[in-house]
LUMKEVO-820901 format. One record per residue: residue number from 1; residue in one letter; chain; z, x negated, y of N, C-alpha, C in turn. Coordinates in nm, 2 decimals, padded with zeros to 4 digits, always signed. Atoms other than C-alpha are relative to their C-alpha. Example, Ala and Ser with C-alpha at 12.3 -4.5 7.8 and 13.67 -1.06 7.14 Angstrom:
2
+-----+-----+-------+--------+--------+--------+--------+--------+--------+--------+--------+--------+
!   n ! res ! chain !    nc3 !    nc1 !    nc2 !   cac3 !   cac1 !   cac2 !    cc3 !    cc1 !    cc2 !
+-----+-----+-------+--------+--------+--------+--------+--------+--------+--------+--------+--------+
!   1 !   A !     A ! +00.00 ! -00.09 ! -00.12 ! +00.78 ! -01.23 ! -00.45 ! +00.00 ! -00.09 ! +00.12 !
!   2 !   S !     A ! +00.00 ! +00.09 ! -00.11 ! +00.71 ! -01.37 ! -00.11 ! +00.08 ! +00.08 ! +00.11 !
+-----+-----+-------+--------+--------+--------+--------+--------+--------+--------+--------+--------+
! end
This chain:
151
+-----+-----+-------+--------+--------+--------+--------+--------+--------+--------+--------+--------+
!   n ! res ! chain !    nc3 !    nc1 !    nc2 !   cac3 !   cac1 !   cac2 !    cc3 !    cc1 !    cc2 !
+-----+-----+-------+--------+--------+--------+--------+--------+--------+--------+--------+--------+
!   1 !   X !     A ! -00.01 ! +00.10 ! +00.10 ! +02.82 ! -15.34 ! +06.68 ! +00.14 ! -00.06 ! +00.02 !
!   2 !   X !     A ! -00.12 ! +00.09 ! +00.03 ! +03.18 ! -15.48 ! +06.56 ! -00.01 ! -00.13 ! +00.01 !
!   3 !   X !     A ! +00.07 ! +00.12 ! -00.02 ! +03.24 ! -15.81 ! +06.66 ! +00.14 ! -00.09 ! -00.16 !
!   4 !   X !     A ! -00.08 ! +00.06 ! +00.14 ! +03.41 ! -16.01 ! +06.35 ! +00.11 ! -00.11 ! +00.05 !
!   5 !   X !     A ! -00.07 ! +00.10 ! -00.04 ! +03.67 ! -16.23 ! +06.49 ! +00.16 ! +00.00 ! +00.00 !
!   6 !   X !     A ! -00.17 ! +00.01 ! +00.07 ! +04.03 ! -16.36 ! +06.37 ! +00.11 ! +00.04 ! +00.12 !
!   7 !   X !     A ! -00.13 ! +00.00 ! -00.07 ! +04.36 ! -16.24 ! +06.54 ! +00.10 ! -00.12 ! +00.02 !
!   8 !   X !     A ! -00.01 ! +00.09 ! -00.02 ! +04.50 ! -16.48 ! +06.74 ! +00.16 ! -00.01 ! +00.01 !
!   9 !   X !     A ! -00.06 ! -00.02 ! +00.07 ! +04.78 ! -16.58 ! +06.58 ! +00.17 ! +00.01 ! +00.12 !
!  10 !   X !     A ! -00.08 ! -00.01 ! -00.10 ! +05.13 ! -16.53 ! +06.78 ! +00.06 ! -00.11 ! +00.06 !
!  11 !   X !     A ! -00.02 ! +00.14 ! -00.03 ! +05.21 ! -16.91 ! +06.83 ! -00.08 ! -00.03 ! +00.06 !
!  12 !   X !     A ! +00.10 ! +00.08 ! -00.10 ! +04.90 ! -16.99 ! +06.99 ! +00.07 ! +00.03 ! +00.15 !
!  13 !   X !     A ! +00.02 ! -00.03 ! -00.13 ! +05.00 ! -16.86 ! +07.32 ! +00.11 ! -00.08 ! +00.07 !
!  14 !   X !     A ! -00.10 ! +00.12 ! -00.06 ! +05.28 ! -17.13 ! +07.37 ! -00.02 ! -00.08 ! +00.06 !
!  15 !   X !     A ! +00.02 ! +00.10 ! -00.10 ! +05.24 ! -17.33 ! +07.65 ! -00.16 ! +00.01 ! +00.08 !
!  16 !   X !     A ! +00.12 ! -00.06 ! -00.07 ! +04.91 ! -17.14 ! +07.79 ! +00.06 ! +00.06 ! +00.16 !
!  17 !   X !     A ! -00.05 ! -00.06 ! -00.21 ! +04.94 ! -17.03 ! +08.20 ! +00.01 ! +00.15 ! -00.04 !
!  18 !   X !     A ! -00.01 ! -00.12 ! +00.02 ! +05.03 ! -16.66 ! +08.20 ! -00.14 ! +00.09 ! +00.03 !
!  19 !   X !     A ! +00.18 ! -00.07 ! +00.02 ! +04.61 ! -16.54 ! +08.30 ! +00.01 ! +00.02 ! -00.10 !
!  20 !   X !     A ! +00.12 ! +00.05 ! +00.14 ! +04.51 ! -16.72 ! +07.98 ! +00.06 ! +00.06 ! -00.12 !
!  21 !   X !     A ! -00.10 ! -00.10 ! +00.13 ! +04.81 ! -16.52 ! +07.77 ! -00.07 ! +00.10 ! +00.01 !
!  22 !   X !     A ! +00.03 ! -00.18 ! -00.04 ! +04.70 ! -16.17 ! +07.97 ! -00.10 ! +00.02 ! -00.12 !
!  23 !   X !     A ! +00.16 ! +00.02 ! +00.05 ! +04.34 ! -16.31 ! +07.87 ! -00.02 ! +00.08 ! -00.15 !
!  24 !   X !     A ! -00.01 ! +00.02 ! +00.15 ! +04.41 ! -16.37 ! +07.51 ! +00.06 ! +00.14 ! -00.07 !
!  25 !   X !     A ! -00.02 ! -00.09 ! +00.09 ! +04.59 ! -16.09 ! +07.42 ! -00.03 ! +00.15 ! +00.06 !
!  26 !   X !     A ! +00.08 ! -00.08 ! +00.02 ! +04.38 ! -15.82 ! +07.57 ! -00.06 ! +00.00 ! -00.06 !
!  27 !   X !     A ! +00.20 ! +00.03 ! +00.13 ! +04.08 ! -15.97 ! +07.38 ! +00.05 ! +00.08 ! -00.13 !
!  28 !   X !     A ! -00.08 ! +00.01 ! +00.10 ! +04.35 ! -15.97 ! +07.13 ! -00.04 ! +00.17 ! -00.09 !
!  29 !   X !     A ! +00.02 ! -00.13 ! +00.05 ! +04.40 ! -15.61 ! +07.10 ! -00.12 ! +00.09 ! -00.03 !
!  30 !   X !     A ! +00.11 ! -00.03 ! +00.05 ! +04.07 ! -15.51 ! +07.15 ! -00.09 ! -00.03 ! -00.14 !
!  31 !   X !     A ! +00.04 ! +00.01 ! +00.18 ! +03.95 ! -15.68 ! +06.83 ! +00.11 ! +00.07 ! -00.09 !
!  32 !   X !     A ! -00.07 ! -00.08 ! +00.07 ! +04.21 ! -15.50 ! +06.68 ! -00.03 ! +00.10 ! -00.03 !
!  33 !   X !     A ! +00.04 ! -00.12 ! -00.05 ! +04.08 ! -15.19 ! +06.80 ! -00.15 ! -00.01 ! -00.11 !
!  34 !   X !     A ! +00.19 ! +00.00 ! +00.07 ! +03.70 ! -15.27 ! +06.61 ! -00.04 ! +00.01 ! +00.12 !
!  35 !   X !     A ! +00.08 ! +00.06 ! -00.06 ! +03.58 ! -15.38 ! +06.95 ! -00.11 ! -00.02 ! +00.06 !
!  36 !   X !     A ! +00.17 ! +00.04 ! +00.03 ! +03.20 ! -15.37 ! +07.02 ! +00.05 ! -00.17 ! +00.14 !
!  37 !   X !     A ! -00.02 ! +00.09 ! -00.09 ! +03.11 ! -15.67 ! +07.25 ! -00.01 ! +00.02 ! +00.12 !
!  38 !   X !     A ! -00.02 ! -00.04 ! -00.13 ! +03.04 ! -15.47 ! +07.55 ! +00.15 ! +00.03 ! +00.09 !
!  39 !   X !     A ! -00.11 ! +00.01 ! -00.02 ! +03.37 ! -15.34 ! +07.53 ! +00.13 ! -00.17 ! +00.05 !
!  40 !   X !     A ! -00.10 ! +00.15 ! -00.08 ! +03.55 ! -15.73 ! +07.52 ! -00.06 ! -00.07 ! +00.13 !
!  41 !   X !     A ! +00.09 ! +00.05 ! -00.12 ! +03.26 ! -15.82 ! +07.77 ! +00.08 ! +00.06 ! +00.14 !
!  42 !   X !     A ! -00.08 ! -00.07 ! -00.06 ! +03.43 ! -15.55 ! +07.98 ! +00.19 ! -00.04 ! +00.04 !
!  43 !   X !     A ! -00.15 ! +00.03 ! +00.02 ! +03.78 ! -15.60 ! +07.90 ! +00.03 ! -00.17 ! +00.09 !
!  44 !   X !     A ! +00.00 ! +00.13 ! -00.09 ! +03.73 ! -16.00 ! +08.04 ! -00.03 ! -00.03 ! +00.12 !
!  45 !   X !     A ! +00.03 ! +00.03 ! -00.13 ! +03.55 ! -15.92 ! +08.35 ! +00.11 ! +00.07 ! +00.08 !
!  46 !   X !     A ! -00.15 ! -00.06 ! -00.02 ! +03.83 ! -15.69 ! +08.44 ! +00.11 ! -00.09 ! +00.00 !
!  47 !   X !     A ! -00.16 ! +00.13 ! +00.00 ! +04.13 ! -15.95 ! +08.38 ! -00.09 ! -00.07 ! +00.07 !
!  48 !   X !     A ! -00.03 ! +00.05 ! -00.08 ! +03.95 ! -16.17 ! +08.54 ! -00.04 ! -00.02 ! +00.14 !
!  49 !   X !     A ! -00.04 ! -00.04 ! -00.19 ! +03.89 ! -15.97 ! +08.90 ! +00.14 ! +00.02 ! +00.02 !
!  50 !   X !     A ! -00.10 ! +00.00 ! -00.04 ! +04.26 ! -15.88 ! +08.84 ! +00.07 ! -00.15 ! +00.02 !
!  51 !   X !     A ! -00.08 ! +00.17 ! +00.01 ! +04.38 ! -16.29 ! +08.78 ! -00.07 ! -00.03 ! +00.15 !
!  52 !   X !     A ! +00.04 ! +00.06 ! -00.12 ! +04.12 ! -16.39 ! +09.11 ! +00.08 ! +00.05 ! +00.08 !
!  53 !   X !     A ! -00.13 ! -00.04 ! -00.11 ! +04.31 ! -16.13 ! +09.32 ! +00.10 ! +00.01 ! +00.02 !
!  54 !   X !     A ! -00.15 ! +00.06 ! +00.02 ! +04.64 ! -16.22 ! +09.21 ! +00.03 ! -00.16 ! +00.01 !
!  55 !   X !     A ! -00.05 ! +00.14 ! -00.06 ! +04.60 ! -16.57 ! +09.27 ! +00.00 ! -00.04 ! +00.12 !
!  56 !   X !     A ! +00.04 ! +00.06 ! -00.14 ! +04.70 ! -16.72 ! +09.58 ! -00.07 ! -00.13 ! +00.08 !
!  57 !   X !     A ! +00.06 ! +00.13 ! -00.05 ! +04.53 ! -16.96 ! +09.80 ! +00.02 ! -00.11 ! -00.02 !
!  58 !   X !     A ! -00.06 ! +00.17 ! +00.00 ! +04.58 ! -17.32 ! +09.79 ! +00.10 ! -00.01 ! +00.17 !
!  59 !   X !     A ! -00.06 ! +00.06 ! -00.12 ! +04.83 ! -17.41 ! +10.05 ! -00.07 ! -00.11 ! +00.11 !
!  60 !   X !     A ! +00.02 ! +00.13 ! -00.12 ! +04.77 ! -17.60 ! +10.37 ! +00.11 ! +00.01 ! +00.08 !
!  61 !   X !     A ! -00.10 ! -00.02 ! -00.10 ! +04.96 ! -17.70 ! +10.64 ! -00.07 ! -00.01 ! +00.12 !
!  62 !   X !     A ! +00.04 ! +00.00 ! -00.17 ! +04.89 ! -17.59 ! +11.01 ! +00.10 ! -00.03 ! +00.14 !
!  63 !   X !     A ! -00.09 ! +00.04 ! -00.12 ! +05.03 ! -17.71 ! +11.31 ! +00.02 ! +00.08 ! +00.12 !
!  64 !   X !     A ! +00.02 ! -00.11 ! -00.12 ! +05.09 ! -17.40 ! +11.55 ! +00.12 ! +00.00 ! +00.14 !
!  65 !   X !     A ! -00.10 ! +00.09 ! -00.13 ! +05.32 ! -17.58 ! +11.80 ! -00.08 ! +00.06 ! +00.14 !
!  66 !   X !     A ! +00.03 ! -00.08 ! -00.17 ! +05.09 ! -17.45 ! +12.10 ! -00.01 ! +00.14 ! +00.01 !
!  67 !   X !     A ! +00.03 ! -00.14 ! +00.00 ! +05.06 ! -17.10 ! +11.95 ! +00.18 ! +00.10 ! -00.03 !
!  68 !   X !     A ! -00.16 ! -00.10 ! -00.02 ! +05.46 ! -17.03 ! +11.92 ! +00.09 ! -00.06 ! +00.08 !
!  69 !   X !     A ! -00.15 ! +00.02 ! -00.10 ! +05.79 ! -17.02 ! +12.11 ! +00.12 ! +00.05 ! -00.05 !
!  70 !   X !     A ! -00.19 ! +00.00 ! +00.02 ! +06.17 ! -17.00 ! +12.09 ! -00.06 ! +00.23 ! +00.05 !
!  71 !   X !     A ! +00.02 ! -00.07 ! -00.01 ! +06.23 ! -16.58 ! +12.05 ! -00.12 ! +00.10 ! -00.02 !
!  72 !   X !     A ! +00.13 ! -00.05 ! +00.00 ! +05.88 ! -16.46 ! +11.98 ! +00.00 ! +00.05 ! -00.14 !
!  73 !   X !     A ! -00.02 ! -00.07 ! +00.23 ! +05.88 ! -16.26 ! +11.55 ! -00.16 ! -00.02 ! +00.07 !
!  74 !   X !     A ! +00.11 ! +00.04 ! +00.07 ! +05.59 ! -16.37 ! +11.42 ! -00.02 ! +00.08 ! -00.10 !
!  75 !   X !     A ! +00.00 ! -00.05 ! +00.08 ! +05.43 ! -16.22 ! +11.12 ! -00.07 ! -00.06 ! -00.15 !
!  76 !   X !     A ! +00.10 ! +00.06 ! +00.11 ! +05.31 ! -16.41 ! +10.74 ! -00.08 ! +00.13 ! -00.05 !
!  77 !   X !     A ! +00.13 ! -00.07 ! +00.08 ! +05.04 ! -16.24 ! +10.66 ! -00.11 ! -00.05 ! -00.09 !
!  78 !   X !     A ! +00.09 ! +00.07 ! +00.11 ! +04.89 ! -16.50 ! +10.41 ! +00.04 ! +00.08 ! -00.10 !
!  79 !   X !     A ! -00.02 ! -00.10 ! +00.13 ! +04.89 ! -16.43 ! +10.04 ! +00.11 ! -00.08 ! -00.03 !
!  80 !   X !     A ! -00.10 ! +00.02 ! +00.09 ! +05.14 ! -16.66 ! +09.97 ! +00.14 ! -00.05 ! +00.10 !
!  81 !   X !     A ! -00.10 ! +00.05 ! -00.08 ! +05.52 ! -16.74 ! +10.08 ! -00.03 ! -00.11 ! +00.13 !
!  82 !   X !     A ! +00.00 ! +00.06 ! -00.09 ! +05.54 ! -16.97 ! +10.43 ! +00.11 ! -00.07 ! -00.01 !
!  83 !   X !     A ! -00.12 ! +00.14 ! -00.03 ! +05.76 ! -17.28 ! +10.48 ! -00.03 ! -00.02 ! +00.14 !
!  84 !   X !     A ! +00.01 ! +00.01 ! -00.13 ! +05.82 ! -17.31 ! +10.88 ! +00.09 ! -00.13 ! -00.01 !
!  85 !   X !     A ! -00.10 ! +00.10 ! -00.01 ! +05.98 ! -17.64 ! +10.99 ! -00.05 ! +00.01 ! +00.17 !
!  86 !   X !     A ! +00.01 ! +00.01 ! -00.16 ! +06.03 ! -17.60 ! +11.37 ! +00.12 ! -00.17 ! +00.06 !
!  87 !   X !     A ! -00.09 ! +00.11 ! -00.07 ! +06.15 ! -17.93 ! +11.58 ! +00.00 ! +00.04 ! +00.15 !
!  88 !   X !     A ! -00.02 ! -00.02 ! -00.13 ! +06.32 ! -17.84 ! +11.89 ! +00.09 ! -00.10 ! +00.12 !
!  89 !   X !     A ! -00.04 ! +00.12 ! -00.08 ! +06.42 ! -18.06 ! +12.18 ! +00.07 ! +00.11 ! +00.15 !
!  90 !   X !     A ! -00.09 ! -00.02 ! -00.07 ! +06.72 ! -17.95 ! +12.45 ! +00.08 ! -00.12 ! +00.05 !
!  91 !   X !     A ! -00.02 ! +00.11 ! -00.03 ! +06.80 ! -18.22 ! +12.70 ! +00.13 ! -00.01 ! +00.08 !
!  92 !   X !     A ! -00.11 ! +00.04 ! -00.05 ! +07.16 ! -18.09 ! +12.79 ! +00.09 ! +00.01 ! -00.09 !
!  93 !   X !     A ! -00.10 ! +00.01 ! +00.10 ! +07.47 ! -18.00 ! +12.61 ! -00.05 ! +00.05 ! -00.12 !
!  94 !   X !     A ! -00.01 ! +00.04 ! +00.13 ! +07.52 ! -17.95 ! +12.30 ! -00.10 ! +00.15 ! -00.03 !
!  95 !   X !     A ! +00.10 ! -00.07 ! -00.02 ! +07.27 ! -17.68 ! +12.15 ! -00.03 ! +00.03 ! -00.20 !
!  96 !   X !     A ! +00.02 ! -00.02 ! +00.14 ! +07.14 ! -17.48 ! +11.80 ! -00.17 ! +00.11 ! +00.00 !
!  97 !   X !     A ! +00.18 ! -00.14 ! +00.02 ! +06.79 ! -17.27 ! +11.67 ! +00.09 ! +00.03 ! -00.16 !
!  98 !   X !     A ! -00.03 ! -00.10 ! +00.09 ! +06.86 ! -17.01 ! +11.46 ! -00.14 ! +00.05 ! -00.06 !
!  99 !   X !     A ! +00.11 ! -00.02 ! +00.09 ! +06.59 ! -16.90 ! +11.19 ! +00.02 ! +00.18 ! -00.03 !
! 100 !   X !     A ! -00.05 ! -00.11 ! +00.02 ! +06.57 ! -16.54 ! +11.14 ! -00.14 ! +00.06 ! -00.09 !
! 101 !   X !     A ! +00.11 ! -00.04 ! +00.11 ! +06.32 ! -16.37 ! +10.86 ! +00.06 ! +00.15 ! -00.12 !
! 102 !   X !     A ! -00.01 ! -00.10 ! +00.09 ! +06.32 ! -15.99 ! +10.72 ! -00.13 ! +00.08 ! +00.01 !
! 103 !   X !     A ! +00.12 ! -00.10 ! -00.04 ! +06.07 ! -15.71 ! +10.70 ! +00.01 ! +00.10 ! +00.14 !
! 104 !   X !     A ! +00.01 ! -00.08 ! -00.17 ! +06.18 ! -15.57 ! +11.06 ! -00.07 ! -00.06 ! +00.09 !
! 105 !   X !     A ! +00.05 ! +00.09 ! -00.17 ! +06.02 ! -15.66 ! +11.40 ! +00.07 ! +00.06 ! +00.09 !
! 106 !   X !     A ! -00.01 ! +00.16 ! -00.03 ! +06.19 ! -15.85 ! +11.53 ! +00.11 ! +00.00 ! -00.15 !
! 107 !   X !     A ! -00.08 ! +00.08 ! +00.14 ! +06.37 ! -16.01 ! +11.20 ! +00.15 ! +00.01 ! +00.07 !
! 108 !   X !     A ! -00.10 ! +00.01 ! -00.04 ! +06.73 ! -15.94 ! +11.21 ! +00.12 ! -00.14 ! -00.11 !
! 109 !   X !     A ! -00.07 ! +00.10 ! +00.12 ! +06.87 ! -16.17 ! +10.89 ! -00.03 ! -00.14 ! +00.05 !
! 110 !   X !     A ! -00.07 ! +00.16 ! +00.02 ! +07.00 ! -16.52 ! +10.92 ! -00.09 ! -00.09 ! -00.09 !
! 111 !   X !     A ! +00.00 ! +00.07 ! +00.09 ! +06.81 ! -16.77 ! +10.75 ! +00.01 ! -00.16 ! +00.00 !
! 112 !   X !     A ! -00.04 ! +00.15 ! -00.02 ! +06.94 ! -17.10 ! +10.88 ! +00.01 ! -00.04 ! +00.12 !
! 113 !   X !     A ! -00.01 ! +00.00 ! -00.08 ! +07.08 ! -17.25 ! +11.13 ! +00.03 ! -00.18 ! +00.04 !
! 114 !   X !     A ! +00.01 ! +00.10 ! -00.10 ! +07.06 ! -17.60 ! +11.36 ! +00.04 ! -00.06 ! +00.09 !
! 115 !   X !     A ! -00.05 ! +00.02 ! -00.10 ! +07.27 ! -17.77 ! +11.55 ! -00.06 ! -00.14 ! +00.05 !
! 116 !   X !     A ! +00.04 ! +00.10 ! -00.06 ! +07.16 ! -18.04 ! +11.82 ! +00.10 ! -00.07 ! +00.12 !
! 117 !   X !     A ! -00.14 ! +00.06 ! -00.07 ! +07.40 ! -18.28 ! +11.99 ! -00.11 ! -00.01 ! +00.16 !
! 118 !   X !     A ! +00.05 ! -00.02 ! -00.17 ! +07.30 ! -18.30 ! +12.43 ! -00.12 ! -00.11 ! -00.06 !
! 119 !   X !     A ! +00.13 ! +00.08 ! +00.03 ! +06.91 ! -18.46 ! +12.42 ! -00.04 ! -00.04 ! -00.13 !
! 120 !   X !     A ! +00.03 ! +00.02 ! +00.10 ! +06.85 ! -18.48 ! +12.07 ! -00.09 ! +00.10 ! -00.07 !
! 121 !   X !     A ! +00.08 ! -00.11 ! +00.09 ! +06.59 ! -18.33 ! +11.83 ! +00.11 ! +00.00 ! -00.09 !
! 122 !   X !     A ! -00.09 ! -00.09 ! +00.12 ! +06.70 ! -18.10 ! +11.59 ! -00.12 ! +00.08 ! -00.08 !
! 123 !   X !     A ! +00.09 ! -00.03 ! +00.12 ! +06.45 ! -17.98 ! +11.25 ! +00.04 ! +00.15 ! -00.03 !
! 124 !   X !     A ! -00.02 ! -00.05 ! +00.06 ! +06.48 ! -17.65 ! +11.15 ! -00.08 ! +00.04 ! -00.09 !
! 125 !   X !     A ! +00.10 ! -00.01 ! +00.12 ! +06.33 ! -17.55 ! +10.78 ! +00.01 ! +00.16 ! -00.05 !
! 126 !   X !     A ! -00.03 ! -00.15 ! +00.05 ! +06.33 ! -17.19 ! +10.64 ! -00.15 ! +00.03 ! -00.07 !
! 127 !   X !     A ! +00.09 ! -00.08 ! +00.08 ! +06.09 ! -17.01 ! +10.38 ! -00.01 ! +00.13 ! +00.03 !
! 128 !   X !     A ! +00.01 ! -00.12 ! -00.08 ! +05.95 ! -16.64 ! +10.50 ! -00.09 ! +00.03 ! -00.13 !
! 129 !   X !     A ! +00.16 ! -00.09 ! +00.11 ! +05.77 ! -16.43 ! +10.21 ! -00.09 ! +00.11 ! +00.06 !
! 130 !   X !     A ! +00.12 ! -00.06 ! -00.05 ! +05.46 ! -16.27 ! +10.22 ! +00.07 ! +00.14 ! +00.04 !
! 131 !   X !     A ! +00.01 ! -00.16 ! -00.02 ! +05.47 ! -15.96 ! +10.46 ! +00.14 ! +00.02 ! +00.10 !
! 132 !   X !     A ! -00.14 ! -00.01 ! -00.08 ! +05.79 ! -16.08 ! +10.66 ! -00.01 ! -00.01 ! +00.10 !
! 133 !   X !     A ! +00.01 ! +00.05 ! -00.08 ! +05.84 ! -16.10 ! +10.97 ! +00.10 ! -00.17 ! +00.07 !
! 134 !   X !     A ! -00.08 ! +00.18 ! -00.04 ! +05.98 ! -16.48 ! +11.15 ! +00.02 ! -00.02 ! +00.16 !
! 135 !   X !     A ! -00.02 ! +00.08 ! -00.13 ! +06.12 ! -16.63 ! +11.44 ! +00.04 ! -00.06 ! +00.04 !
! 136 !   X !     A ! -00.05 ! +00.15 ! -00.08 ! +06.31 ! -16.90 ! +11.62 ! +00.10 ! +00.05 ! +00.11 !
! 137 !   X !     A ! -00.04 ! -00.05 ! -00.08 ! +06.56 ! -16.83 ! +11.83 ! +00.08 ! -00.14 ! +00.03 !
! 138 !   X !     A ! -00.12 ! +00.10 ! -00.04 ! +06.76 ! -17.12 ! +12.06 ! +00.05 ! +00.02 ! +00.10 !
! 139 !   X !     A ! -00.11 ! -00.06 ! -00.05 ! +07.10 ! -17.08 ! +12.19 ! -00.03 ! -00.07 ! +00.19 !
! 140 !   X !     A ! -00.02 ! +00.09 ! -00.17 ! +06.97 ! -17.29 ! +12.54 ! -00.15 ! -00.01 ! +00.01 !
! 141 !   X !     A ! +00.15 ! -00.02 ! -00.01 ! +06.63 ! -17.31 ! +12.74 ! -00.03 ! -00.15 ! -00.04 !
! 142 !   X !     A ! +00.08 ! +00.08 ! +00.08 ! +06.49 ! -17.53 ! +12.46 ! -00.14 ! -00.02 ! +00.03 !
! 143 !   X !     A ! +00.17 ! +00.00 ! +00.00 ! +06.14 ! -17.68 ! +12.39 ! -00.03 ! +00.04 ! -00.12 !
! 144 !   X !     A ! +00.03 ! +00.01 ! +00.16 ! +05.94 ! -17.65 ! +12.08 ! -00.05 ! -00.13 ! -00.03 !
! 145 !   X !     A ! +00.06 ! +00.12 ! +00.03 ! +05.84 ! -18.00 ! +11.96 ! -00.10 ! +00.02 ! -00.04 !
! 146 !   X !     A ! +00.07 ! +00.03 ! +00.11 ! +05.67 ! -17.94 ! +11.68 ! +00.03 ! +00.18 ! -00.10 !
! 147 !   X !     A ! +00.00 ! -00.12 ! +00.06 ! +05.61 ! -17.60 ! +11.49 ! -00.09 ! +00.04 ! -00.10 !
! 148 !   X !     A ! +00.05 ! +00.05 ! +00.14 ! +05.48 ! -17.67 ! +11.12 ! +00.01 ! +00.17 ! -00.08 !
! 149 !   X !     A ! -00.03 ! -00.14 ! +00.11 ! +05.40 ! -17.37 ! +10.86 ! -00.13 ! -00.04 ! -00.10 !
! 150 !   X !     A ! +00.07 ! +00.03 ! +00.11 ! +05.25 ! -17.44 ! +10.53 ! +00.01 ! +00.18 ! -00.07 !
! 151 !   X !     A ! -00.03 ! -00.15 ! +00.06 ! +05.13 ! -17.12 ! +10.35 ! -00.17 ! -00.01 ! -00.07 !
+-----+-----+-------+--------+--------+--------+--------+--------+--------+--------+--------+--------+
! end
């Protein structure tokens, strides 16, 4: 059975989330096509197991300050990018943490760098995308304060 339903017109899709476009203009074409409704029935549950597994989680933030250290690549293996903010504490001269984040293990790329004046904290922040690997590296036997990753 054809299902009777208007083409949706090319202006509607302005200011919709890009799912609810995919959505719309699958359906779209399918009614184009003459359609039955098993077919669009079809065609919807399909987009939307591909939109659930394409969306990523909701962020949190975890505090893994007793599960890392200065030197050690790490790996994001969530679904979505990671924000690290490491605070490290060095109680002599002068002192830096280096951020390092690629797809090798151990991460050889640069991604920010930290200097700390003799006993002072010092913050480092860096972003690591899904599937990279991360690490921390400080130029003196540092501590870790504090070792933050939102993902």
């Amino acid at each position: 059975m054809a299902v009777n339903v208007a083409k949706i017109p090319a202006g509607a899709l302005i200011g919709l989330s890009k799912p609810l476009q995919k959505v719309l203009l699958a359906l779209n074409s399918s009614v184009a096509t003459g359609a039955s409704v098993s077919d669009l029935t079809n065609t919807a549950g399909n987009l939307q197991q591909s939109i659930t597994e394409s969306t990523p989680s909701p962020v949190a933030q975890y505090d893994n300050t007793p599960n890392r250290s200065f030197g050690t690549a790490y790996q994001n293996t969530s679904k979505n990018a990671m924000t690290v903010a490491v605070t490290g504490l060095y109680s002599g001269a002068a002192w830096y943490m280096t951020g390092f984040s690629d797809t090798m293990n151990p991460p050889a790329t640069t991604t920010g760098i930290q200097y700390g004046a003799s006993a002072q904290k010092a913050c480092l922040t860096f972003v690591v995308p899904v599937g990279n690997y991360y690490q921390v590296t400080c130029s003196q036997a540092g501590t870790v304060e504090n070792w933050l990753e939102w993902y």
